[in-house]
C-alpha positions as CSV (number, residue, x, y, z in Angstrom):
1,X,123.2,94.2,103.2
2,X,123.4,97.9,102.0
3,X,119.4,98.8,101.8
4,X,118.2,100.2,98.6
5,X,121.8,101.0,97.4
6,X,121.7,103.7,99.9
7,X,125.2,105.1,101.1
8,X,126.0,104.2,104.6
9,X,128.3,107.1,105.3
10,X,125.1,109.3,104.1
11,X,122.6,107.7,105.9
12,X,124.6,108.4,109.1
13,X,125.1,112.0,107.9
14,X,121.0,112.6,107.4
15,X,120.0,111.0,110.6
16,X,119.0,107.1,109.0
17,X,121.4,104.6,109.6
18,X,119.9,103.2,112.4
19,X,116.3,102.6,110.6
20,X,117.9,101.5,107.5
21,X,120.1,99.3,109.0
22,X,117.3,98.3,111.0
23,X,114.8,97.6,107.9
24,X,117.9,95.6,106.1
25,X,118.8,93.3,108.8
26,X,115.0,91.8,109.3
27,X,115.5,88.7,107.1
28,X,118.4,87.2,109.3
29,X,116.9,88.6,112.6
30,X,113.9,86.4,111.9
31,X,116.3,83.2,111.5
32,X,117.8,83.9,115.1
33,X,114.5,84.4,116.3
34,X,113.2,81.5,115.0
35,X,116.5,79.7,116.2
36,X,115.7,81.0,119.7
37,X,111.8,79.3,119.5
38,X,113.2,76.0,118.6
39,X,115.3,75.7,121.5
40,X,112.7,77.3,123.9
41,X,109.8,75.0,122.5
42,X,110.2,72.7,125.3
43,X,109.2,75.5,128.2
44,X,106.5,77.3,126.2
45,X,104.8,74.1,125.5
46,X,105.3,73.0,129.2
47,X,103.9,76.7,129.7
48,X,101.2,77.4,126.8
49,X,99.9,73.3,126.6
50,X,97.9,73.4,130.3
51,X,96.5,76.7,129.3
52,X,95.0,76.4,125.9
53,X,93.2,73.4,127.6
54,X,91.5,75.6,130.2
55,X,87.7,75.1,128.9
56,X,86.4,79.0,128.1
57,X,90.0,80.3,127.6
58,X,90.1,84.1,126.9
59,X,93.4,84.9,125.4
60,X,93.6,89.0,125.1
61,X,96.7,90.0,122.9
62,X,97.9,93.7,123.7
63,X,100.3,96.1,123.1
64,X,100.1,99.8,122.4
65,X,100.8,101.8,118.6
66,X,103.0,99.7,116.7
67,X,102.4,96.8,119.4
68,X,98.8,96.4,119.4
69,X,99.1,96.2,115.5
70,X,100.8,93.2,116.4
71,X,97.9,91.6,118.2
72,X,95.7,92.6,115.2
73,X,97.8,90.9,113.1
74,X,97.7,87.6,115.2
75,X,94.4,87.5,116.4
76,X,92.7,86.5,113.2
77,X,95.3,83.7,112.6
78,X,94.8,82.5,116.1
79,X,91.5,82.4,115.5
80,X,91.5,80.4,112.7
81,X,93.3,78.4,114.7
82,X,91.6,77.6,117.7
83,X,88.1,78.8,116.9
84,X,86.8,75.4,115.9
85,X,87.6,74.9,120.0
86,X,84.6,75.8,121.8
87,X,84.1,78.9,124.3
88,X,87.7,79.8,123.6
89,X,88.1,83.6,122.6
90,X,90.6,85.4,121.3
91,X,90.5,89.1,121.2
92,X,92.9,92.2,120.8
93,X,92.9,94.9,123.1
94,X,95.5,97.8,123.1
95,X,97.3,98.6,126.8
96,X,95.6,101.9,125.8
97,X,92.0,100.5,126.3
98,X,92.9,98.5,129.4
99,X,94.5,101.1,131.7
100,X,91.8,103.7,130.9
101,X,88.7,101.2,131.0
102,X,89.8,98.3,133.4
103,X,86.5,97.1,133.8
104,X,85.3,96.9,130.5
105,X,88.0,95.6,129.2
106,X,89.0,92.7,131.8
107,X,86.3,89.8,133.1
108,X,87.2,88.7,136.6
109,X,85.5,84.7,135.8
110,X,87.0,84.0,132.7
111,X,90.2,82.3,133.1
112,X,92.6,84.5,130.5
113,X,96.0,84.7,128.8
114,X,97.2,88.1,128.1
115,X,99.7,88.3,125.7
116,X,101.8,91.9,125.8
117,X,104.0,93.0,123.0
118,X,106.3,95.8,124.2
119,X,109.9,96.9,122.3
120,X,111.2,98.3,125.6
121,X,108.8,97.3,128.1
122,X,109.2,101.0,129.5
123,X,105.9,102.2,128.7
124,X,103.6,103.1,131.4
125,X,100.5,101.0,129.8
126,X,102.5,98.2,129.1
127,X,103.4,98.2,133.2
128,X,100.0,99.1,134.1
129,X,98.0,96.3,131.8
130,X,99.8,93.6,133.3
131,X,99.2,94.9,136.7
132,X,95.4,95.6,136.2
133,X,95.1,92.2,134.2
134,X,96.6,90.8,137.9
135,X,94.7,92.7,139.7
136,X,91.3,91.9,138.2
137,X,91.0,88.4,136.9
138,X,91.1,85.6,139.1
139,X,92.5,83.5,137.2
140,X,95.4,85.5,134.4
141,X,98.5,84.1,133.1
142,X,101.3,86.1,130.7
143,X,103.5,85.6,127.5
144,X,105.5,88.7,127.4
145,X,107.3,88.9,124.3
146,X,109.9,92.2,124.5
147,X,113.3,93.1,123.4
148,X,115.2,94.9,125.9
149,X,116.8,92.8,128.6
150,X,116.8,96.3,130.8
151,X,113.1,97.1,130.1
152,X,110.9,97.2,133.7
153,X,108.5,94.4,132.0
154,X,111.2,92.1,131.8
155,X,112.9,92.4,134.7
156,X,109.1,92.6,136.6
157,X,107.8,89.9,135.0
158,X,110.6,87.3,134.9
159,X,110.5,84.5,137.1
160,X,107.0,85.2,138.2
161,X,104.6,81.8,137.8
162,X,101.7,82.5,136.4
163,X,104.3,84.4,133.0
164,X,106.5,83.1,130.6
165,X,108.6,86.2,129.2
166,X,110.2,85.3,125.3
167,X,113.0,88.0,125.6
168,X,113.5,88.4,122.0
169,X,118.1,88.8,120.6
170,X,118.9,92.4,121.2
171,X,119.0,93.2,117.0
172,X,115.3,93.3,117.4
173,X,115.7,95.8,119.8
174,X,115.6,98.7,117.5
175,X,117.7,102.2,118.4
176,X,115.6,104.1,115.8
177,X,112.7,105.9,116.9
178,X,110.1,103.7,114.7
179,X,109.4,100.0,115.1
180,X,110.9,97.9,111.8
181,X,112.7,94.5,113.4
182,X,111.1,94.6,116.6
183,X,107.8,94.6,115.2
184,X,108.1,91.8,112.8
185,X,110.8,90.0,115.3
186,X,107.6,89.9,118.1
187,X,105.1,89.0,115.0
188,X,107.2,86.1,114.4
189,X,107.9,84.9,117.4
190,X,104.3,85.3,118.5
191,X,103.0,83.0,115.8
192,X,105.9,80.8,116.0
193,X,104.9,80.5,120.2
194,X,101.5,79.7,119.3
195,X,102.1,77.5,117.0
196,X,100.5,79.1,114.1
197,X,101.4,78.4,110.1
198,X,103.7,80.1,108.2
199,X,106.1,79.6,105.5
200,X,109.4,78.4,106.4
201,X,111.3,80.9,107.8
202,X,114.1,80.4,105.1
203,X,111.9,81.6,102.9
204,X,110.6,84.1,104.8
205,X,113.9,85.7,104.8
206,X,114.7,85.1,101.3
207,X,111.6,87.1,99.9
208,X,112.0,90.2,102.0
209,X,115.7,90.5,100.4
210,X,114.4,89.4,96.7
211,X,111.5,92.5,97.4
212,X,114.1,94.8,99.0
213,X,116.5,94.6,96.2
214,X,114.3,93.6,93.1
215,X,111.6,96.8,94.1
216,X,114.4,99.3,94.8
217,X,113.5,101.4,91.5
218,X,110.1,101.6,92.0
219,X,110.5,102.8,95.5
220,X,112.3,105.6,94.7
221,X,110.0,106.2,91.5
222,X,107.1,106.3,93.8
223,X,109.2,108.6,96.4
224,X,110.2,110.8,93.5
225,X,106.0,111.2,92.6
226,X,105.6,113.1,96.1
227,X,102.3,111.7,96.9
228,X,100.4,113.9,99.4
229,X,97.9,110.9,100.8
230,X,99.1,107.2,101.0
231,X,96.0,104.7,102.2
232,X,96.8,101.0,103.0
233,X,94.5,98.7,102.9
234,X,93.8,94.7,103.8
235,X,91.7,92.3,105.5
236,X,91.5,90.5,108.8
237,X,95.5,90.0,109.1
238,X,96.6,92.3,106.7
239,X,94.6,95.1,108.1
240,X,96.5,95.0,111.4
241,X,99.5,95.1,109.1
242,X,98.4,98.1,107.3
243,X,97.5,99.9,110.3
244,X,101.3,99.1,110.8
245,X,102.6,100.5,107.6
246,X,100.1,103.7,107.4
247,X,101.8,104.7,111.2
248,X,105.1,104.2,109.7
249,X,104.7,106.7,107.2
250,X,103.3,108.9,109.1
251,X,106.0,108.6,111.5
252,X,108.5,108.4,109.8
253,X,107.5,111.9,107.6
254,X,106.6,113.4,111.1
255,X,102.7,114.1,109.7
256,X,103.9,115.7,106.9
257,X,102.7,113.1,104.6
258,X,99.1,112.1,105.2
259,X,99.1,108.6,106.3
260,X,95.5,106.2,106.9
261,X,94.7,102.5,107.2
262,X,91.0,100.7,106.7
263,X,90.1,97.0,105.3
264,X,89.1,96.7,101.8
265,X,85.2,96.9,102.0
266,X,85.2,99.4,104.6
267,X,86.6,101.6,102.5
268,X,84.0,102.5,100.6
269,X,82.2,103.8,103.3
270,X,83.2,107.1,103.5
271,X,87.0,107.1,103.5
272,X,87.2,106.7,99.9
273,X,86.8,110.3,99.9
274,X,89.9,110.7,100.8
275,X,91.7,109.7,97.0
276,X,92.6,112.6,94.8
277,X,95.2,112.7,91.7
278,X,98.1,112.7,94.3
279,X,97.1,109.8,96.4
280,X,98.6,106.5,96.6
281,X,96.6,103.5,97.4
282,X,98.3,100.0,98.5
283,X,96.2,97.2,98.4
284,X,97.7,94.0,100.5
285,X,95.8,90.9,98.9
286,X,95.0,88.0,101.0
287,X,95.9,84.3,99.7
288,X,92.4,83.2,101.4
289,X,91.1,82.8,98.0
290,X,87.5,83.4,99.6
291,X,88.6,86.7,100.9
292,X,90.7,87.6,98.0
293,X,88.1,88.5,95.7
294,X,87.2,91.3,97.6
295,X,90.7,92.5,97.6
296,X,90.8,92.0,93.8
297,X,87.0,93.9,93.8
298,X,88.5,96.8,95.1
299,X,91.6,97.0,93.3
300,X,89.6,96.7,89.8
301,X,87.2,99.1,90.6
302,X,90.2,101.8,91.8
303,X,92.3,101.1,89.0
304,X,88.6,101.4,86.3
305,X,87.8,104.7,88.3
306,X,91.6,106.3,87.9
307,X,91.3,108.7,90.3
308,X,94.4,107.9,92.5
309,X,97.5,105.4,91.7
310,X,96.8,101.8,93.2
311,X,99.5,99.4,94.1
312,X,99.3,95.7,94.8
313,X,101.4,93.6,97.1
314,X,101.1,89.8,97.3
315,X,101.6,86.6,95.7
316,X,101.0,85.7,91.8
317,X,98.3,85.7,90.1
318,X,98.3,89.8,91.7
319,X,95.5,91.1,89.9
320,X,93.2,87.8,89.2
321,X,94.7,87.0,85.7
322,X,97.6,85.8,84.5
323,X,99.4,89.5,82.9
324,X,100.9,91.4,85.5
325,X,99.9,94.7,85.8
326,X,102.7,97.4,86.5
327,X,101.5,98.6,89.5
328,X,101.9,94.9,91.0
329,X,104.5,94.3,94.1
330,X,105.3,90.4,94.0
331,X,106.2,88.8,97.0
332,X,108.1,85.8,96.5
333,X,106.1,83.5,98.2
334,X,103.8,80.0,97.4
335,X,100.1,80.9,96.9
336,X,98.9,79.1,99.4
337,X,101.7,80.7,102.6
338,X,99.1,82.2,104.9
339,X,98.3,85.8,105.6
340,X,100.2,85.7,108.6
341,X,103.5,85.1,106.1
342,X,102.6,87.4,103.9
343,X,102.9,90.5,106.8
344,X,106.5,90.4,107.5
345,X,107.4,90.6,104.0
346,X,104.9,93.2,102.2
347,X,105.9,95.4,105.4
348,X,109.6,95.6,104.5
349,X,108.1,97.0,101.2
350,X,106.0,99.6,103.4
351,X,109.3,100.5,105.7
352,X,110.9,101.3,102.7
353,X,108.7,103.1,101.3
354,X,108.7,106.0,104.5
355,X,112.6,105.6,105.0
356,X,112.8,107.1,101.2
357,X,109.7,109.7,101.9
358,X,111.1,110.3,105.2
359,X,114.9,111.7,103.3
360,X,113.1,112.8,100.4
361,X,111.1,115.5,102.6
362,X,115.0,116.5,105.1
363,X,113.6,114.8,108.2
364,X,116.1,112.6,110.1
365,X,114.4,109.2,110.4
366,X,116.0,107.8,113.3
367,X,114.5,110.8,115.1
368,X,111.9,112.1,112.7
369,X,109.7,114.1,115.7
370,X,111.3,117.9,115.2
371,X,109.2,119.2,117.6
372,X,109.7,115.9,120.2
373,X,105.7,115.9,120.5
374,X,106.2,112.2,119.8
375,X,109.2,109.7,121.2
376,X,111.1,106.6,121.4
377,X,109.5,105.3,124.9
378,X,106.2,107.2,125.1
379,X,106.2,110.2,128.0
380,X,103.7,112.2,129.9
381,X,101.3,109.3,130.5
382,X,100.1,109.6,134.4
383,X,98.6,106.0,135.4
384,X,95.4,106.9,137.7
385,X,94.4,104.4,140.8
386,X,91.8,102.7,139.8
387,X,88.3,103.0,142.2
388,X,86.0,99.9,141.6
389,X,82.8,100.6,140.1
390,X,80.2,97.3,141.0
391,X,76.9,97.6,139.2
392,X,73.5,98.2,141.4
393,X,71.9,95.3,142.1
């Protein structure tokens, strides 16, 4: 579908097409994921079922930037999940923490499943982790789920028995600099692996191309604005997500915009000093109706105050009544879809959003780092041996 009624032959002239195309293509590159989970159920049950039986199970979900986010997204789900299970923990923990504090981060006794998110599986952490995870727990299984058939974590991993690898179709194998399909193609197929609830992905699909085409105006509306600051905000799940959608804008606008990420009470605790007349605040609301009316807490109280413009993105009833407000973002979904439904969608809002800030400001998305401080596959990372430190008896 042509995103946003942009023009393809312009995209390609300013530098986009790839991340627009990219963004657009999400809804039917979660159907042939999900396609490609049905007919691997078989082996990740035969490979996941003897492991979430192990009694104190510790199942670490990792990934670095965009693919830790990931794990932030899913661990709360999980969670919810399995937490009625007891001694079975479920934690994320970026590649990042892992290769620089092994020890801390990894416990030799407990029996663990690491679960790595990588989009090329080139990234020195994401090579290191699995090592180090290897290397210091007795007992450590994998579920690598990466898009690029070529990447070293693929072709390390593959075939070794104590991993599974879910090498995801190569359309979520993104050529643009930023994460879009790959990150909500691993989401996905993470949640579909562990067999956690979403909406069907059907309609999955069908409200990220109702949100893409229905909000189309008000993205460029809010583009047009030129808001300085742009905070994104949610709970549990959804705060993984916004952590997502803040580091898209910001990468996307190569820093130029200012870009930040918290969960709805915490942001009252000091980073509310961030708002000012040109900042934009995006609330994500959770369905947990429990959790919600913190969400709905906030947005009142931003909206009473005035001080900044304050979106929200979720399902109906947006803003706790019935009238719609005109700063609410409806996603197409039932009430009761899960968080974890919710992400996929509202981020195709928050892609869109820095694609259109992104050309508004004359950076070339698909390669938005001028300067080349930041890239594709991340560079300059030196992996350090690793000397045991025991502690005195």
């Amino acid at each position: 579908m042509t995103l946003l009624h942009l023009d393809p032959t312009d995209l390609d002239h300013r530098g986009a097409a790839h991340t627009a195309r990219e963004i657009a293509h999400q809804p039917a590159v979660w159907q042939t994921v999900y396609a490609q989970l049905q007919a691997e159920r078989p082996a990740l049950d035969a490979f996941l079922g003897p492991l979430l039986a192990l009694p104190q199970l510790r199942i670490v979900l990792t990934g670095a930037g965009s693919s830790a986010f990931i794990g932030q997204c899913i661990a709360p789900a999980l969670l919810r999940q399995l937490g009625a299970r007891a001694g079975i923990r479920i934690e994320a923990v970026a590649t990042t923490d892992i290769v620089s504090s092994p020890e801390q981060c990894l416990q030799p006794e407990v029996p663990t499943l690491l679960v790595s998110f990588a989009r090329s599986g080139n990234s020195p952490e994401s090579l290191a982790a699995v090592e180090l995870a290897d290397r210091f727990v007795k007992t450590c299984h994998h579920l690598v789920i990466t898009c690029a058939a070529d990447g070293t974590l693929n072709r390390r991993m593959a075939g070794q028995a104590n991993a599974r690898v879910l090498l995801l179709p190569d359309e979520t194998n993104d050529r643009a600099f930023a994460m879009t399909s790959s990150f909500s193609g691993m989401l996905l197929a993470a949640a579909w692996a562990l067999g956690l609830p979403l909406a069907p992905v059907t309609a999955l699909a069908e409200a990220a191309t109702v949100l893409a085409a229905s909000e189309a105006d008000r993205l460029y509306a809010l583009t047009d604005q030129a808001f300085e600051r742009i905070v994104y905000l949610g709970s549990n799940t959804l705060l993984g997500l916004a952590r997502e959608a803040a580091l898209k804008l910001l990468e996307l606008t190569d820093g130029k915009l200012v870009a930040m990420a918290d969960s709805t009470l915490g942001f009252r605790h000091g980073p509310k000093t961030i708002l000012n007349d040109s900042t934009l605040v995006v609330i994500i609301l959770s369905n947990d109706p429990y959790t919600r009316q913190y969400d709905l807490d906030l947005l009142h109280e931003l909206r009473r105050e005035g001080r900044a413009r304050v979106l929200a993105i979720g399902t109906m009833p947006l803003n706790g009544t019935q009238a719609p407000h005109a700063d609410d973002v409806r996603l197409a979904l039932p009430a009761g879809a899960p968080d974890l439904a919710l992400a996929p969608v509202a981020l195709v809002f928050a892609q869109c959003l820095a694609l259109l800030a992104s050309l508004r400001l004359g950076i070339t998305p698909d390669n938005p780092s001028a300067s080349g401080t930041v890239t594709r596959v991340v560079s300059g990372v030196t992996i350090h041996p690793v000397i045991e430190q025991h502690p005195q008896p």
